[in-house]
C-alpha positions in Angstrom: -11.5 -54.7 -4.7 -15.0 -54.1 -4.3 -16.7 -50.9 -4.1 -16.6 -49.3 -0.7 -13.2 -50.1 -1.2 -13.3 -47.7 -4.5 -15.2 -45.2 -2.8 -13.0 -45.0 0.5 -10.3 -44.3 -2.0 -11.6 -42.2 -4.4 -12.7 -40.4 -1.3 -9.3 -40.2 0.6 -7.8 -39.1 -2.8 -10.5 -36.5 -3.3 -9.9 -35.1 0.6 -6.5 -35.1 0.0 -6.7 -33.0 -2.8 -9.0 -30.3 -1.3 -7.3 -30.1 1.4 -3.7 -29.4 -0.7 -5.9 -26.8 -2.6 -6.9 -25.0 0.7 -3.7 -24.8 2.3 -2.4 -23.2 -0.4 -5.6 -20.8 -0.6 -4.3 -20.0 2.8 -1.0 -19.2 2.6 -1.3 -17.3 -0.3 -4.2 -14.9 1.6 -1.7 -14.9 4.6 0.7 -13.5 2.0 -1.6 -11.2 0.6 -2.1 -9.5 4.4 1.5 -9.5 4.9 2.7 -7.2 1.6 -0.6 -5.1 2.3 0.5 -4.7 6.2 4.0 -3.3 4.8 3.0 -1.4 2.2 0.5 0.5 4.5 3.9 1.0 6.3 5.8 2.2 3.4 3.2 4.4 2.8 3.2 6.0 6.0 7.0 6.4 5.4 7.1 7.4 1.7 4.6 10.3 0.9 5.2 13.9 3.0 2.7 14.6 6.1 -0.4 17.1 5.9 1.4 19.3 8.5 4.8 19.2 6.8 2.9 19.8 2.9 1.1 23.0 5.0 4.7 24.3 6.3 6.2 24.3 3.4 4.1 25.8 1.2 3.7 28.7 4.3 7.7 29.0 3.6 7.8 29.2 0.1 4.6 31.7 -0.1 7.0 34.0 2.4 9.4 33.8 -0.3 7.2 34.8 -2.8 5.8 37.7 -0.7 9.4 38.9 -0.2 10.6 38.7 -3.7 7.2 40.8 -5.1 8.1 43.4 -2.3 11.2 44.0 -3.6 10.2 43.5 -7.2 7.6 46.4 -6.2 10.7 48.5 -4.7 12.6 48.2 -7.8 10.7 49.1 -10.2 11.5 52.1 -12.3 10.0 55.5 -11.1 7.8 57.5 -14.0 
């Protein structure tokens, strides 16, 4: 075995490896896009719209408006 011969395999070898190592870069940054693709969907899905945060909170200050009126109205008379 001479030495191109050692080179050409030390080569093929070499190649070989790097090329294992990239594919598996690859797939596991492919990965990576596909869990951040759903969890931008779960977030979407998960936490409560500005709109619906705003009517609410417009619903529960009613509430509150209508329980201090009547608070107001039944308070003792001096």
């Amino acid at each position: 075995m001479g030495w191109q011969d050692a080179f050409n395999l030390l080569a093929g070898a070499s190649g070989f490896v790097l090329a294992w190592l990239l594919k598996t870069l690859w797939s596991a940054v492919d990965h990576l896009r596909r869990d951040i693709s759903n969890l931008e969907r779960q977030l979407a899905e998960t936490y409560v719209r500005r709109d619906d945060h705003n009517q609410t909170l417009e619903r529960i200050e009613r509430k509150l408006d209508r329980l201090f009126e009547k608070l107001d109205q039944k308070q003792d008379k001096a």
